[in-house]
C-alpha distance (Angstrom), angle and dihedral (degrees) to the residues before:
residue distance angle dihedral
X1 . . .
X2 3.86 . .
X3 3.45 128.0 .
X4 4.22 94.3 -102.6
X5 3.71 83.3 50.8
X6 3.74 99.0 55.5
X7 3.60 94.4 38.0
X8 3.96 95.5 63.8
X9 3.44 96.5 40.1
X10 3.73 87.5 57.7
X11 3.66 84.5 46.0
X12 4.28 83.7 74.5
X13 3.63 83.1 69.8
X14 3.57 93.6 63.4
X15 3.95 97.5 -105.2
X16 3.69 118.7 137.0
X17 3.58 126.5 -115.6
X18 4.19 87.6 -105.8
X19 3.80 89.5 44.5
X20 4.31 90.2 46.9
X21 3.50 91.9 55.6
X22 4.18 98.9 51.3
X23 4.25 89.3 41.9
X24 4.03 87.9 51.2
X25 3.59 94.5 54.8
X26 4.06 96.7 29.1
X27 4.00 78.8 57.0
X28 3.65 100.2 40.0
X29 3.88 99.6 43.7
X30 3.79 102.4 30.8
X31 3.77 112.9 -0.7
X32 4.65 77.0 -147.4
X33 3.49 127.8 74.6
X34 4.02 149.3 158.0
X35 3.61 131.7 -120.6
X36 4.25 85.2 -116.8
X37 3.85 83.9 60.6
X38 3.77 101.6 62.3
X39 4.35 82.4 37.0
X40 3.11 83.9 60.4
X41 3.86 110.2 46.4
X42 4.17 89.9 40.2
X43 4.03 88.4 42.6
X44 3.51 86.3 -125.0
X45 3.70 134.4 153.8
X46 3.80 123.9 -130.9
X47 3.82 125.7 -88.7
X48 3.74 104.5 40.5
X49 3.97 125.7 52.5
X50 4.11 87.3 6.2
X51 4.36 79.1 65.1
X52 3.62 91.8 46.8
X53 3.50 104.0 46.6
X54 3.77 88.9 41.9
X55 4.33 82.1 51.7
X56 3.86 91.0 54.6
X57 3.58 94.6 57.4
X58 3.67 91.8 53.1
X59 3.17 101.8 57.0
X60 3.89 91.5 39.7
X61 3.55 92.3 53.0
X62 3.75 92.4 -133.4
X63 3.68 98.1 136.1
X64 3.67 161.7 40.3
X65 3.61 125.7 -132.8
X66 4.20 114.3 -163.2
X67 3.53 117.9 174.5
X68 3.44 122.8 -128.6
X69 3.82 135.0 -166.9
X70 3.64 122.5 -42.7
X71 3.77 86.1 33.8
X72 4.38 80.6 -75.4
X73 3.95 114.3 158.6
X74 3.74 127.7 -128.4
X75 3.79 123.4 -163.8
X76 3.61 132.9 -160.5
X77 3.85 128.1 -159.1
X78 4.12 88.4 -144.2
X79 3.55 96.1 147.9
X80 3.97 121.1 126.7
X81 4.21 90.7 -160.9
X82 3.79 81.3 56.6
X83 3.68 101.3 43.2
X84 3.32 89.8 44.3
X85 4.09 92.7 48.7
X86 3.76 87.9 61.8
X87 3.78 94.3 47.2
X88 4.09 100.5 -105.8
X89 3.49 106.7 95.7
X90 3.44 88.9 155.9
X91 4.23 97.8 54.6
X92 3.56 105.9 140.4
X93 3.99 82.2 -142.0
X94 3.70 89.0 92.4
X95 4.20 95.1 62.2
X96 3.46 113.5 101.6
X97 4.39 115.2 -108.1
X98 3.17 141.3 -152.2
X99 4.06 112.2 -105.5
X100 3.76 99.0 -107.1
X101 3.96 87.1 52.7
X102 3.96 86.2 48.5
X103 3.59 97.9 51.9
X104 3.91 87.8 48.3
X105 4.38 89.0 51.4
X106 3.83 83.8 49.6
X107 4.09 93.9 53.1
X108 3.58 95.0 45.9
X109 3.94 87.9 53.6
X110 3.71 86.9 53.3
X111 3.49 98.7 55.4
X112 3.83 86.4 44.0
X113 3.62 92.6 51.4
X114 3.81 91.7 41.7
X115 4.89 90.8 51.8
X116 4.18 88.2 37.6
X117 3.79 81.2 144.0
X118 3.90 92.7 74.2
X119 3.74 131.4 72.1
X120 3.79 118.6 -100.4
X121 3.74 125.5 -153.6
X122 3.95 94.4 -155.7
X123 3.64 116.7 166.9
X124 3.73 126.2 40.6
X125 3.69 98.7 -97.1
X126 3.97 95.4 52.5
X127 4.07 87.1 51.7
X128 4.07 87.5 49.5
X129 4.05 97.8 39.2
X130 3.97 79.3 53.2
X131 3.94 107.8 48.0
X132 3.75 97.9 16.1
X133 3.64 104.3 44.9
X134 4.24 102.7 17.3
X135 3.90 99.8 40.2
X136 3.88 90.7 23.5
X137 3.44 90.3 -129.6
X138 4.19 116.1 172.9
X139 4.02 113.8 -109.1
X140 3.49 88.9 -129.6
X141 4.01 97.9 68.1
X142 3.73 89.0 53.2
X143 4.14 120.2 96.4
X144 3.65 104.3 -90.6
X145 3.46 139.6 -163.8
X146 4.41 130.1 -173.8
X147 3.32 124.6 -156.1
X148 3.71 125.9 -169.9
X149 3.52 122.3 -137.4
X150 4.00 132.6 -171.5
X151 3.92 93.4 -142.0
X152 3.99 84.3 61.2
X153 3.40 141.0 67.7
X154 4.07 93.4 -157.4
X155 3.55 131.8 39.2
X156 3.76 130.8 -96.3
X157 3.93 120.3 -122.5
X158 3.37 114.7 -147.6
X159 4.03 113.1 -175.2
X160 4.12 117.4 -152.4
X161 3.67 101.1 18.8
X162 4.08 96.8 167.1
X163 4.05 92.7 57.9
X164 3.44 89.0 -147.6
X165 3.83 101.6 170.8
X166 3.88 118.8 -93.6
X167 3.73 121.6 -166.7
X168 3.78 138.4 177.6
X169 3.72 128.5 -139.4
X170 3.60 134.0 158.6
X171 3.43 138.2 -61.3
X172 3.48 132.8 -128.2
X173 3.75 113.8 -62.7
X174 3.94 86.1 -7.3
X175 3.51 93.9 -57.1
X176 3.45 131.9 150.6
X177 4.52 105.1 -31.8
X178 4.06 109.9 -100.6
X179 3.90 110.8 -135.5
X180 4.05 115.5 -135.9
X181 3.64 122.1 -136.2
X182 3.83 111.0 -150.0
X183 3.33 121.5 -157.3
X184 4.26 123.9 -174.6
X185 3.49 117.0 -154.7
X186 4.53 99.9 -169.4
X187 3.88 90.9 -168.9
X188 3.92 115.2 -50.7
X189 3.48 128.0 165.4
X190 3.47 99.3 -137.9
X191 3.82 142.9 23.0
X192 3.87 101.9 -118.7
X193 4.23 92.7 109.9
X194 3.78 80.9 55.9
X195 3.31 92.5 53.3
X196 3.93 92.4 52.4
X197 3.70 92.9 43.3
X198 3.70 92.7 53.4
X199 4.32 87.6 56.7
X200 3.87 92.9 40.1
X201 4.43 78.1 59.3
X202 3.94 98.9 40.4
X203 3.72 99.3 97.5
X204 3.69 88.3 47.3
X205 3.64 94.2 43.6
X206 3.75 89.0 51.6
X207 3.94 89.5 49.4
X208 3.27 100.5 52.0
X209 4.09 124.8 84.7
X210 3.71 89.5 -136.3
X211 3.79 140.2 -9.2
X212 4.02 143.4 167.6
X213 3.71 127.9 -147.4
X214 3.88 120.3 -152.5
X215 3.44 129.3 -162.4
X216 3.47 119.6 -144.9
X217 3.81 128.9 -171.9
X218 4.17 142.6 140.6
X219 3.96 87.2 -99.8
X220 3.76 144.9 2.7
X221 3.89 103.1 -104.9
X222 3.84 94.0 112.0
X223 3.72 99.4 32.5
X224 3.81 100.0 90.3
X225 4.10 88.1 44.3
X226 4.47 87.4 47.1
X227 3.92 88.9 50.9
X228 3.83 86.8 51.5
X229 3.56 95.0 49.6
X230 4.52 96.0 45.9
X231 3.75 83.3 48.6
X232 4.21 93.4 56.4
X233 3.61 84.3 37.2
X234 3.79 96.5 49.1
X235 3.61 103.2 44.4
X236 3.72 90.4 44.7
X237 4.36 81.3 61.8
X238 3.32 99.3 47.0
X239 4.11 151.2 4.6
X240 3.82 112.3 -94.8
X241 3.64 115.6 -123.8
X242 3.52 128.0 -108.3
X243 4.09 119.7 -112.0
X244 3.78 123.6 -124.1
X245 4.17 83.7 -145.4
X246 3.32 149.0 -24.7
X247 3.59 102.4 -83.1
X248 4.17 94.2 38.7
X249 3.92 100.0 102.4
X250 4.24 93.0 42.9
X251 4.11 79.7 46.0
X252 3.59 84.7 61.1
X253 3.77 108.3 38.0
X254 3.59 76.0 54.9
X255 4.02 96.3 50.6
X256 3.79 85.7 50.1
X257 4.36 99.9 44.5
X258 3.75 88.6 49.2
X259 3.86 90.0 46.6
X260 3.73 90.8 60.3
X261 3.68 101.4 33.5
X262 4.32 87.0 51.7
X263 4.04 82.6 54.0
X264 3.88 97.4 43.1
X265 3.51 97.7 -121.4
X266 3.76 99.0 138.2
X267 3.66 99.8 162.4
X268 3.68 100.5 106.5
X269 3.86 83.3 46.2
X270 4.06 105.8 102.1
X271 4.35 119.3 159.9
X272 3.73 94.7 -74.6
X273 3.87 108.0 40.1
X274 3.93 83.7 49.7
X275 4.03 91.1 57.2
X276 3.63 83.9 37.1
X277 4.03 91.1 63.7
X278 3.53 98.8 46.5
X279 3.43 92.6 44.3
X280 4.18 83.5 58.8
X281 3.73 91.9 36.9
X282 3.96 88.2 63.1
X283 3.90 98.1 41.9
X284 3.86 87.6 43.6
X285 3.54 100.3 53.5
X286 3.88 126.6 136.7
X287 3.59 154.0 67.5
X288 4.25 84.9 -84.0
X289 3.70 86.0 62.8
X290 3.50 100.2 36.4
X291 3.88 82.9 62.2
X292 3.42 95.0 45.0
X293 4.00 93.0 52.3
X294 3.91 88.4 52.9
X295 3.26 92.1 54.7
X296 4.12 93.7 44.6
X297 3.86 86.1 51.6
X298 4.30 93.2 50.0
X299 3.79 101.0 39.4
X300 3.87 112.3 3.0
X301 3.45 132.4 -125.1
X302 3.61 95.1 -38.4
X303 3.80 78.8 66.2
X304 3.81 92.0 59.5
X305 3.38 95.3 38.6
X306 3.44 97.1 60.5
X307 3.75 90.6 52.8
X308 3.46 100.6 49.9
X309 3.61 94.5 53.0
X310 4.17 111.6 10.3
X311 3.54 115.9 -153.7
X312 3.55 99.3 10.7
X313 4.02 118.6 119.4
X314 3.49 97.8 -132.7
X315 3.64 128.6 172.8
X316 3.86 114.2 -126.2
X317 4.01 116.9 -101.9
X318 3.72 118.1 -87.4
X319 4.18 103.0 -93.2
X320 3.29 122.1 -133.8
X321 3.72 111.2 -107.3
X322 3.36 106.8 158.7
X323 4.25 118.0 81.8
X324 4.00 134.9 164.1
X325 3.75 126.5 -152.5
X326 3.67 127.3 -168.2
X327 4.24 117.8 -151.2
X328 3.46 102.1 -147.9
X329 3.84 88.3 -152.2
X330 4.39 123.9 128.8
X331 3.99 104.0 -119.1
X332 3.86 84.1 167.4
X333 4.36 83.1 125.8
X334 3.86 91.6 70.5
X335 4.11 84.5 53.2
X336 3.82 115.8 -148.3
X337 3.39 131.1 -28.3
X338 3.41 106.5 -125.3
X339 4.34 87.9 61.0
X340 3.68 95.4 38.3
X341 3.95 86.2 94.0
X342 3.38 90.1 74.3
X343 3.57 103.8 22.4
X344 3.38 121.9 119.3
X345 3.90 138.5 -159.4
X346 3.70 115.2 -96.1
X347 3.59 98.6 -132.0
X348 3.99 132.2 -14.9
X349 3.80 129.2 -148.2
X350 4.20 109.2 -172.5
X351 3.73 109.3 -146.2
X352 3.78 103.6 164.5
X353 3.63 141.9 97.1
X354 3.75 117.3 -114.7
């Protein structure tokens, strides 16, 4: 189903168009979310539509509302009808989680909410009609999970099983799109699950003509320790590339900042990548590099490459495929980590069908 599709027939419901389009990617992306969440993707302040929304639900059933700490609400989108109004009856987004697992669904919706510009392959079928059937891409090399069940004799495969968001944006000088690996880090205290994740991915990595993984987490504690770990990991995959120069892969962070910044998309933009482009802007300054951007947007970095050094067969610069992002949101209802274990909800009211 597309995104039109699943927004009208929610519309039978009685949600509005605005209120269709937050529940399909609350549902798709997280299955949880927080009043400031739909504020946030209708631009709304609290007390109005946040109340009306929340009303609809009710009376639909389509939801279950626990309260956490400092008396802060939770709802999940647990509803079969629902589900099955979007075409995933089966989403794995209605189960009930643990809180640590919860806190993680309601990060990755944050980052989602906060890069709405880009386009998300959310449930399992989008991902497959994408690398199976578009890039032709064996089922094998994807991330799999089996899961054994007594009403069959074989096990079922299920492919993407952490929903971790994945995007697409564009290439280089509109080439082909690069696909963006999220990964949500809810509060650990070390990177070893990132470590996993990133062999879970190899064979996809590997497959794929380019990629980019980002790691996304509350703070920056682990981020210098995660870029440590995808660099082992990465150039254990695959030889590095060989630079035409010293100043050929800032030349292209550059190329690729300005790109985005000349478009208005300023969502991978946060405090230091902003100083970090006009930092580049200055030191890349002149008619030389003016040239050498025109040619990056019509043909690439081949392009550039062969101007910098003509005639040479030179591989193209290592990219950068490794990124963090910090959501600068308060998850302080979930409590820490370390007691979420055996931390329970305050109080639960079940509003759902089964």
């Amino acid at each position: 189903m597309t995104t039109p599709e699943r927004i009208k027939a929610l519309q039978n419901f009685g949600y509005d168009p605005e209120e269709g389009r937050f529940l399909c990617v609350a549902a798709l992306q997280s299955g949880y979310f927080l009043r400031r969440q739909f504020l946030f993707f209708i631009g709304g302040t609290k007390g109005w539509k946040d109340v009306v929304l929340l009303n609809k639900l009710r009376m639909n059933r389509h939801c279950r509302v626990t309260v956490y700490r400092h008396n802060r609400m939770v709802y999940h989108l647990s509803a079969k009808p629902l589900y099955q109004a979007l075409g995933e009856k089966d989403n794995r987004n209605r189960r009930e989680h643990q809180p640590s697992t919860i806190k993680n669904k309601i990060m990755g919706l944050d980052f989602v909410l906060e890069h709405s510009t880009y386009r998300y392959l959310a449930a399992e079928q989008e991902k497959l009609d994408y690398f199976v059937r578009a890039l032709k891409i064996p089922p094998e090399d994807l991330p799999t999970r089996r899961y054994e069940s007594p009403r069959r004799r074989e096990a079922t495969a299920k492919h993407f099983v952490d929903k971790y968001p994945i995007f697409l944006s564009a290439g280089p000088g509109g080439t082909v799109p690069v696909v963006h690996f999220c990964y949500v880090d809810e509060g650990l205290q070390s990177t070893d699950r990132f470590e996993t994740f990133l062999k879970q991915y190899s064979r996809l990595f590997r497959a794929l003509p380019d990629f980019r993984v980002i790691y996304i987490a509350q703070h920056d504690g682990l981020f210098e320790s995660a870029r440590r770990v995808f660099e082992k990991f990465w150039q254990g995959e695959t030889a590095q590339g060989v630079p035409a120069g010293p100043d050929t892969r800032p030349l292209f962070d550059y190329f690729e900042m300005r790109q985005e910044h000349e478009a208005r998309d300023f969502s991978r933009f946060d405090t230091a990548r902003l100083i970090r482009y006009r930092e580049a802007k200055k030191q890349f300054a002149g008619e030389h590099y003016e040239e050498l951007y025109t040619q990056w947007k019509a043909g690439g970095r081949a392009a550039v490459l062969a101007i910098l050094s003509p005639g040479q067969d030179l591989k193209e610069p290592p990219i950068e495929r490794f990124s963090t992002y910090v959501l600068n949101h308060d998850y302080d209802l979930f409590g820490t980590l370390t007691s979420q274990s055996a931390e329970r909800p305050v109080a639960a009211g079940v509003q759902t069908e089964p």
